[in-house]
C-alpha positions as CSV (number, residue, x, y, z in Angstrom):
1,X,-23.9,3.7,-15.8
2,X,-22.4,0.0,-15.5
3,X,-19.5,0.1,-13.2
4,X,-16.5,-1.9,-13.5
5,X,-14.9,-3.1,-10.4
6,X,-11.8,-2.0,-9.0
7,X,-10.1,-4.8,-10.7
8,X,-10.4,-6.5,-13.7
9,X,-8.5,-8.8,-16.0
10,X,-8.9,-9.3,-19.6
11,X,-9.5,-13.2,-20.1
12,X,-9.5,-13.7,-23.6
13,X,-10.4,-17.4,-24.9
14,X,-10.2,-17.8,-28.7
15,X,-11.9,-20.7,-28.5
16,X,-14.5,-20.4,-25.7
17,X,-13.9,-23.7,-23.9
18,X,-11.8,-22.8,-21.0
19,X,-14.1,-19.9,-19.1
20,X,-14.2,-22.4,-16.4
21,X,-10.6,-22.9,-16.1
22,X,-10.4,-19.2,-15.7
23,X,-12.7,-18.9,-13.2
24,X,-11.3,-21.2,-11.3
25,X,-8.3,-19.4,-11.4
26,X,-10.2,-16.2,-10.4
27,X,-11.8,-18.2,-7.2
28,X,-8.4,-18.8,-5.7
29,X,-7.6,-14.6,-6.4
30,X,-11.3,-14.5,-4.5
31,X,-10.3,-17.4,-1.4
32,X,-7.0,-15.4,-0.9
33,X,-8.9,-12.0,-0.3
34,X,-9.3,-10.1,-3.8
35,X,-12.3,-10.0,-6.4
36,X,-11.0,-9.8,-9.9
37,X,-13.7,-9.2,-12.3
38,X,-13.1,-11.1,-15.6
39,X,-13.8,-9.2,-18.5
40,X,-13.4,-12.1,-22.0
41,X,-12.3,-10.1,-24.8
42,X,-12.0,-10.5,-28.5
43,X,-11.3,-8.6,-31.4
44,X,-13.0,-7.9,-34.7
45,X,-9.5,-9.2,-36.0
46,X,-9.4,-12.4,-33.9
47,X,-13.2,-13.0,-34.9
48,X,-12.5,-13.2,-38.7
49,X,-9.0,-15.3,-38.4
50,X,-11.1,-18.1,-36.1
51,X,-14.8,-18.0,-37.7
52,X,-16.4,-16.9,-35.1
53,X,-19.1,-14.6,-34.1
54,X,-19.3,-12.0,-30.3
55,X,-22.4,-13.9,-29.6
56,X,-20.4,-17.5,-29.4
57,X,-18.3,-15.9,-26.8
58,X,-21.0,-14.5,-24.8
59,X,-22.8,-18.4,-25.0
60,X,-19.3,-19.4,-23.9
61,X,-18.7,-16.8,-21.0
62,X,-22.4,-17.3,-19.7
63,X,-22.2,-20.7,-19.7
64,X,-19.0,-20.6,-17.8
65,X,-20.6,-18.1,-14.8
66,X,-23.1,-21.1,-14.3
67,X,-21.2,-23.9,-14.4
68,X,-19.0,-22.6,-11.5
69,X,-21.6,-20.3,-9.9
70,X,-19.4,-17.3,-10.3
71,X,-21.7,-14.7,-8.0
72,X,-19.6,-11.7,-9.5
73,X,-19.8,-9.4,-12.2
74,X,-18.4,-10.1,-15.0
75,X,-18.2,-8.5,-18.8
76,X,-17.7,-9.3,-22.5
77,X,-15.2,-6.9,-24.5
78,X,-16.0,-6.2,-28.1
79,X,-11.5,-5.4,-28.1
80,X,-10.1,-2.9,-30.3
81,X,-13.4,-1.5,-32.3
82,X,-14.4,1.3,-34.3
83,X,-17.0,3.0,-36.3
84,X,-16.7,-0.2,-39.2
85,X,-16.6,-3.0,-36.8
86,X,-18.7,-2.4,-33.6
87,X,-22.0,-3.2,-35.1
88,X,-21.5,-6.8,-34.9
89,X,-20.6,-6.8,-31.0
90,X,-23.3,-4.6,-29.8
91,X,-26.0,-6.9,-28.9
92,X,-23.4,-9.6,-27.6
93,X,-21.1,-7.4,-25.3
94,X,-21.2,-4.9,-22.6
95,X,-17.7,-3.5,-22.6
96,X,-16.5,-1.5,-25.3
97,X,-12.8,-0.7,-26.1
98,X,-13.1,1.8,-28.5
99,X,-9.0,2.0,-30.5
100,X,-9.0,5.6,-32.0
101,X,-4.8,4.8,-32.4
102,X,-5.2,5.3,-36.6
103,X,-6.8,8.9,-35.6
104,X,-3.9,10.3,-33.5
105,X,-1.4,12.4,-35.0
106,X,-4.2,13.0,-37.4
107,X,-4.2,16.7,-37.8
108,X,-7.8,18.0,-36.6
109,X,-9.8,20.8,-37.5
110,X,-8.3,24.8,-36.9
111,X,-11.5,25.6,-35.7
112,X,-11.9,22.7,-33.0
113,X,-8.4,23.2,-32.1
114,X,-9.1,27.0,-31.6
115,X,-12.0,25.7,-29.4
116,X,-9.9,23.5,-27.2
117,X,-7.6,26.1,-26.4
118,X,-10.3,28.5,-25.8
119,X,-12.4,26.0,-23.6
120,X,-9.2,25.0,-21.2
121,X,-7.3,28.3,-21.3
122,X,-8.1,28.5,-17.7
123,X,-5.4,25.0,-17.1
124,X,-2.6,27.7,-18.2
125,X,-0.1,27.6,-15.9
126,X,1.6,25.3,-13.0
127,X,-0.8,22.0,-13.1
128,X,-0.1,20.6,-9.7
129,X,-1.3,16.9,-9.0
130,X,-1.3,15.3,-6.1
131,X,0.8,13.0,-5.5
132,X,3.0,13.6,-7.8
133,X,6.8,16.0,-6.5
134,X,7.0,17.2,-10.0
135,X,4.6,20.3,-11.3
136,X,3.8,20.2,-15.2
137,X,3.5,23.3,-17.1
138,X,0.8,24.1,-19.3
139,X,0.6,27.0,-21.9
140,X,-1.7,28.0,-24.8
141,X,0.9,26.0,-27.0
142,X,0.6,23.0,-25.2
143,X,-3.1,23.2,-25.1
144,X,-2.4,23.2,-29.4
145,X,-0.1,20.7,-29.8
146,X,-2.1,18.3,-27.8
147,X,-5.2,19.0,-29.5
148,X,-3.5,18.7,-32.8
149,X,-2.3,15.4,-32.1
150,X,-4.8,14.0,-30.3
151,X,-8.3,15.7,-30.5
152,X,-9.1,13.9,-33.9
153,X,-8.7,10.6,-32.0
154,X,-11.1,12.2,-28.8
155,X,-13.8,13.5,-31.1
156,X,-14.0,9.2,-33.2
157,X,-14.1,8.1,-29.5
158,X,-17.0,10.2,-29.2
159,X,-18.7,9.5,-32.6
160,X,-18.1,5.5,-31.9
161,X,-19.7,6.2,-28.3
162,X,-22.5,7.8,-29.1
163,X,-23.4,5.5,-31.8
164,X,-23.3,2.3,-29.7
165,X,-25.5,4.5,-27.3
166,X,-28.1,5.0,-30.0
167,X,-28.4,1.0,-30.5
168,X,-27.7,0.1,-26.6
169,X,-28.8,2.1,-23.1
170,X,-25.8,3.4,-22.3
171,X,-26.3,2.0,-18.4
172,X,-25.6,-1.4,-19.6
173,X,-22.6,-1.3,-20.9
174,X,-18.8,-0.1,-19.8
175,X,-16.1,2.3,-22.1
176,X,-12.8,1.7,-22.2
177,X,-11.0,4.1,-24.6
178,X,-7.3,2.2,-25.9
179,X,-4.3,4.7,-27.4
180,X,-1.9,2.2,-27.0
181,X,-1.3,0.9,-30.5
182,X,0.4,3.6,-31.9
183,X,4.0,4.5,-31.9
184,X,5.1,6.7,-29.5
185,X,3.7,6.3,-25.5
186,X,2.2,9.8,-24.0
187,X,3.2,11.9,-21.2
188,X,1.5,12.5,-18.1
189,X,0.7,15.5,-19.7
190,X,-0.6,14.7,-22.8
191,X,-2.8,12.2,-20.7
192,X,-4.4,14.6,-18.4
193,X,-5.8,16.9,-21.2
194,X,-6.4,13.8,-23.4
195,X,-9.2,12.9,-20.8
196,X,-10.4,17.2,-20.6
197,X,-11.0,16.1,-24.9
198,X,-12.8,12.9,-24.2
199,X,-14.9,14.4,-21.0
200,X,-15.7,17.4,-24.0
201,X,-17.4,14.0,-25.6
202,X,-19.3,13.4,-22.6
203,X,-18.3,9.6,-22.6
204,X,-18.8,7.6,-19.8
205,X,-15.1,6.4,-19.7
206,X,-14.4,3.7,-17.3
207,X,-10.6,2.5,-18.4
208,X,-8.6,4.5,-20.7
209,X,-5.2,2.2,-22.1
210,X,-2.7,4.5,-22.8
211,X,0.9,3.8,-24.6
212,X,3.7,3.4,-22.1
213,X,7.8,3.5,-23.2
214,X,9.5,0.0,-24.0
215,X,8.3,-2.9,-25.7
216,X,4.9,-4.9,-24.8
217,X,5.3,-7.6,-27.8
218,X,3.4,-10.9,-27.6
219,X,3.1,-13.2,-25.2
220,X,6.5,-12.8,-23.3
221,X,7.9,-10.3,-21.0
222,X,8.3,-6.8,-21.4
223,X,11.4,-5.3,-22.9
224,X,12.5,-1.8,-21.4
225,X,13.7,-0.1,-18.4
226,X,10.9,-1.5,-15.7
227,X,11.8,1.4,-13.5
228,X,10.7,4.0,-16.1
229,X,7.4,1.9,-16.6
230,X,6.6,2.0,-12.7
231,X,7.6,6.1,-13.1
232,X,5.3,6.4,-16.1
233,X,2.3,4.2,-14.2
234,X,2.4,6.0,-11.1
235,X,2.1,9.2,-12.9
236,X,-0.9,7.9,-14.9
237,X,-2.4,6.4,-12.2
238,X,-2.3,9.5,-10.3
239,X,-3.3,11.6,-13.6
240,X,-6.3,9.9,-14.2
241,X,-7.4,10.2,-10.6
242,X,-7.4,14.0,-10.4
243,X,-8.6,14.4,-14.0
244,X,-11.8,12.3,-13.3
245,X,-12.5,14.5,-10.3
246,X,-11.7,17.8,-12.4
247,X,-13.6,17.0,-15.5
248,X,-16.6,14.9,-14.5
249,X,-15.6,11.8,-15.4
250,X,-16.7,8.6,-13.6
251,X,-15.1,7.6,-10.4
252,X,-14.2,4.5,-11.0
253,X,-11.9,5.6,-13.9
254,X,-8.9,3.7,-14.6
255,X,-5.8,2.6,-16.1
256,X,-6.2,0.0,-18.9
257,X,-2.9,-1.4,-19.0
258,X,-3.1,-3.8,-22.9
259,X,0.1,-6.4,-21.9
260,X,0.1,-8.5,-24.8
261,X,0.3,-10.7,-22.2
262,X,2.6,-12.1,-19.6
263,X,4.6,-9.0,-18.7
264,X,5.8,-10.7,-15.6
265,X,8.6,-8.5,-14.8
266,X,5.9,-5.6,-14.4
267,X,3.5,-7.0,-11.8
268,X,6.0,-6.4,-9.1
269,X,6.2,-2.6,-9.5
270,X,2.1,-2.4,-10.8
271,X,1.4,-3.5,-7.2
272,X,3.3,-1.4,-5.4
273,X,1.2,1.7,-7.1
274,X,-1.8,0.4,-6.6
275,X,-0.9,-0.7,-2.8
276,X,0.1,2.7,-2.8
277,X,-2.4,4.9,-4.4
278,X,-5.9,2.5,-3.5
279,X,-6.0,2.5,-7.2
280,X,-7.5,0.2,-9.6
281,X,-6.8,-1.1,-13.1
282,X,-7.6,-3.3,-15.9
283,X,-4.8,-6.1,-17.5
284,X,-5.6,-7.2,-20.7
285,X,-3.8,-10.6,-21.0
286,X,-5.8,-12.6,-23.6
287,X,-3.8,-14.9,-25.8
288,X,-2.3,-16.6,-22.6
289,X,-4.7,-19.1,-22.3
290,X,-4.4,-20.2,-26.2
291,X,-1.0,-21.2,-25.6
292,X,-1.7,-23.0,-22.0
293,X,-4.4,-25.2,-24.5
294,X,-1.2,-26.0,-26.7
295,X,0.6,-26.7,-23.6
296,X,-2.0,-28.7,-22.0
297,X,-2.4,-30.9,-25.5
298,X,1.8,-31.2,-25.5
299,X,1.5,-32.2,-22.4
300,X,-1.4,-35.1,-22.4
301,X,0.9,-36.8,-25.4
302,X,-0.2,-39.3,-28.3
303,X,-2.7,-37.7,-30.6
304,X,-2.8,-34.3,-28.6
305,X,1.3,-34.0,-28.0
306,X,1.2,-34.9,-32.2
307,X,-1.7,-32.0,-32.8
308,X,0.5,-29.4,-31.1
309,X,3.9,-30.5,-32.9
310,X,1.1,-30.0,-36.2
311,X,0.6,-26.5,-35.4
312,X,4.0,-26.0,-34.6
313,X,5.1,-27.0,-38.9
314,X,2.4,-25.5,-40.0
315,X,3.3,-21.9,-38.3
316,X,6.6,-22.1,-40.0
317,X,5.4,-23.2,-43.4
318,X,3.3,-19.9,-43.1
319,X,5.5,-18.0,-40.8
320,X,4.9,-14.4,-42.7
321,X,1.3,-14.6,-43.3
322,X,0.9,-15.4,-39.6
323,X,3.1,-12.4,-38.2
324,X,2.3,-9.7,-40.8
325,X,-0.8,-8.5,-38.9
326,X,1.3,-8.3,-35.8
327,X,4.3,-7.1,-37.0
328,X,5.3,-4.2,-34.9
329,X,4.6,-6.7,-31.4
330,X,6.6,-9.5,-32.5
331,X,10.4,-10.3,-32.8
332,X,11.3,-13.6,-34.0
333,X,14.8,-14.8,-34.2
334,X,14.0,-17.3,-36.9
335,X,17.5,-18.6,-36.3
336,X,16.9,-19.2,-32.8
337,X,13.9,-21.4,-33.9
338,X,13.6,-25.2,-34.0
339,X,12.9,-27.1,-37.6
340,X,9.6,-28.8,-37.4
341,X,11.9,-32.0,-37.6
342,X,13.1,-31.1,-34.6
343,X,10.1,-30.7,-32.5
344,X,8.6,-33.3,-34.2
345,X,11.2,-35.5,-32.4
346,X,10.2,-34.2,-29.4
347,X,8.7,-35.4,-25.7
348,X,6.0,-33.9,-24.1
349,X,8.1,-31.8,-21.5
350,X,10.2,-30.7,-24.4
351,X,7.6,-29.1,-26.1
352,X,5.8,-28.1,-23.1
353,X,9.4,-26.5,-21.7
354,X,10.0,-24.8,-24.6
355,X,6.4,-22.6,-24.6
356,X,5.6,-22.5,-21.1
357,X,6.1,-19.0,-19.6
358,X,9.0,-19.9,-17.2
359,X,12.1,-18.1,-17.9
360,X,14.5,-19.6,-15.4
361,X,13.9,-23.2,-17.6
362,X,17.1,-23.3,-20.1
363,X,14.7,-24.6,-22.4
364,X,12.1,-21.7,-22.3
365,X,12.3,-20.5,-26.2
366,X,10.7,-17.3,-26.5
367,X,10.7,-17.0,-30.2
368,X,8.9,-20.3,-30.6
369,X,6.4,-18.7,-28.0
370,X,5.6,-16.0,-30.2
371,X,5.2,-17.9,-33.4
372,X,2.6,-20.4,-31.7
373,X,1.0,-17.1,-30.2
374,X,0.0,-15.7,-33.2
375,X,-1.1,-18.8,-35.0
376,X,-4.0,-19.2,-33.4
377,X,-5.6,-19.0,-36.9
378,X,-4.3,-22.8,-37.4
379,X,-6.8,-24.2,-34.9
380,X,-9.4,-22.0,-36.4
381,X,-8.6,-23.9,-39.4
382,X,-9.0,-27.5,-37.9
383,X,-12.2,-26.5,-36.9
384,X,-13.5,-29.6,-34.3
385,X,-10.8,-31.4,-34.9
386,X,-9.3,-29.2,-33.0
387,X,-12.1,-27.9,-30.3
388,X,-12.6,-32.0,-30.2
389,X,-9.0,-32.4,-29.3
390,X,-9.5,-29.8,-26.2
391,X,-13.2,-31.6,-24.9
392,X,-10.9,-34.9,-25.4
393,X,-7.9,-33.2,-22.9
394,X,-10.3,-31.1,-21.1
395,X,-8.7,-31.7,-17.5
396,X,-4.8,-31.7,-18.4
397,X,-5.4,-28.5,-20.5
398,X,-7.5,-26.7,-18.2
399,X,-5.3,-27.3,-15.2
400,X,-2.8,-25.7,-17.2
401,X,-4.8,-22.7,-18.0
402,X,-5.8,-22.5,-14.4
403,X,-2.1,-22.7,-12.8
404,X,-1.1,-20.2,-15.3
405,X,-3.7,-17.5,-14.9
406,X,-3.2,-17.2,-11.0
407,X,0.4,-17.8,-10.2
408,X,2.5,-15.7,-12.6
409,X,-0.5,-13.2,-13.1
410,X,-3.3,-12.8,-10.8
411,X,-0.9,-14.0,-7.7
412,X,1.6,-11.5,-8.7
413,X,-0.5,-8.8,-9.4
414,X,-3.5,-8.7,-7.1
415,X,-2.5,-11.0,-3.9
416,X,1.0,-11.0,-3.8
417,X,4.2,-13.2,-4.5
């Protein structure tokens, strides 16, 4: 089996030219004492709105690790895929998230069910895990209620597992299962005999992503009660360590935590776990660096600061078709958004004020953040027009990209503020 290191990071590029800029980023993580692994993600979804193909970003991400002479591992995520999209990743990638979300709640077979409880019956009782001051209880009607909710979504993990492992040895490549886009987070609980399912599957999982309480929308910070999140994490954390010991799973099992990027407010807390425990885990915080390239072309002016104010119109002219497929991780304020008028009037620092991740700038606007992050599908559109525009701007934009990815994520997460 491929192992993942201790930690990783989700780098996703939708366009595949800033890899270097991301590694650079990951070198500083590296000079001040921690190895981050990059892992570039991107989804069937992102693949279709762009034009692209998994083997483009694999040319990208390889090309990257040589320019720079990155000696560490590194990985490409086929994100968020199941049964009907994985074919097209497999010879590209060698990190599979595999989203079984449609499939829980799902009611599963009586028979399997009965098999569940059957198989675990001896977990009745006091569950004790260490670390942790509170005991969970577990009875024969636990064991059913979490089967019937979540042992469909187990057993599609499984069948998508096992049918990447008939096209691809199944040391090459690492298995992240993702529950988190669904609507209601699990328990501690529910997580620990989640993992007994998938370990009945016999998959190799390396990160599992569950959903946590509060709001992880797009590209800004997270909305909820952070000291409920850092209760929640811990617990996982320290679920996910016993279960992997308990049920055979690998050792380096970990906590996939899927951001939606930039949950700032989170790091703090994440660290103090992981200082804590000696545990590891996997951010996912891809469309970040789309929006540093906006920033990066505001910020160079002229025909770049006039491309940026382009995509801005154009998102707002098509505001609905953009959002719809991420409608339950956005909230726009559409009266808290400037006319196109308006930021076409604008300077360079206003538009690059107004996106940039800094929320103690008065003219931070995070409802124009999340329209430009989910209109990445625009500069698909332009096609090199656009891609030309970043090669033209290559140095402003990838400083950006650079500054971004280590101070207000890995920095905060991984070395320290």
């Amino acid at each position: 089996m491929k192992k993942l290191g201790r930690f990783s990071i989700g780098v996703g590029d939708r366009f595949g030219h800033q890899g270097e800029a991301q590694l650079a980023a990951l070198e500083l993580t590296e000079k001040a004492g921690v190895v981050v692994v990059p892992v570039w993600n991107k989804s069937n979804r992102e693949h279709t709105l762009i034009g692209t193909e998994p083997a483009q970003t694999r040319q990208a991400a390889d090309a990257a690790v040589a320019a720079r002479n990155w000696k560490h591992q590194y990985f490409l995520d086929a994100d968020h895929v199941g049964l009907k999209t994985v074919d097209r990743f497999i010879d590209a990638c060698d990190f599979f998230t595999l989203d079984v979300a449609d499939d829980i709640g799902q009611p599963a077979e009586a028979a399997d069910i009965d098999a569940f409880a059957a198989r675990w019956k001896h977990l009745v009782g006091t569950l004790t895990i260490p670390g942790l001051s509170e005991a969970f209880t577990i009875t024969e009607a636990t064991l059913r209620q979490v089967a019937g909710t979540y042992l469909r979504a187990a057993k599609e993990a499984g069948k998508i597992y096992r049918h990447i492992a008939e096209k691809k040895n199944p040391e090459t490549f690492v298995v992240e299962v993702s529950m988190d886009e669904t609507m209601q987070p699990q328990t501690p609980l529910e997580m620990f005999l989640i993992l007994a399912a998938l370990s009945e599957e016999k998959i190799p999982v390396q990160t599992v992503a569950p959903k946590f309480s509060g709001k992880f929308l797009k590209g800004i910070d997270y909305v909820g009660s952070v000291e409920r999140f850092a209760a929640e994490f811990e617990a996982d954390v320290r679920v996910v360590a016993h279960a992997a010991k308990l049920f055979g799973l690998p050792e380096t099992l970990k906590l996939s935590v899927h951001s939606g990027s930039d949950k700032f407010s989170l790091y703090p807390v994440m660290r103090s776990v992981l200082q804590k425990t000696g545990a590891g885990v996997h951010l996912k915080t891809a469309g970040t660096t789309w929006l540093e390239e906006l920033i990066g072309l505001a910020a160079a002016g002229g025909d770049g600061l006039a491309m940026a104010k382009k995509v801005y119109a154009d998102a707002i002219a098509r505001m609905d078709e953009l959002t719809k497929p991420y409608a339950t991780v956005v909230e726009i304020d559409k009266t808290k958004l400037p006319t196109p008028a308006e930021v076409s009037a604008w300077t360079s620092d206003q538009y690059a004020h107004a996106l940039r991740h800094v929320q103690s700038n008065p003219a931070y606007n995070l409802h124009f953040r999340q329209v430009l992050h989910v209109a990445f599908k625009l500069a698909g559109e332009m096609g090199i027009s656009y891609t030309d525009m970043l090669k033209k701007y290559r140095s402003v934009v990838g400083k950006n990209v650079t500054e971004n990815l280590y101070e207000r994520h890995l920095k905060p997460l991984f070395v320290g503020a």
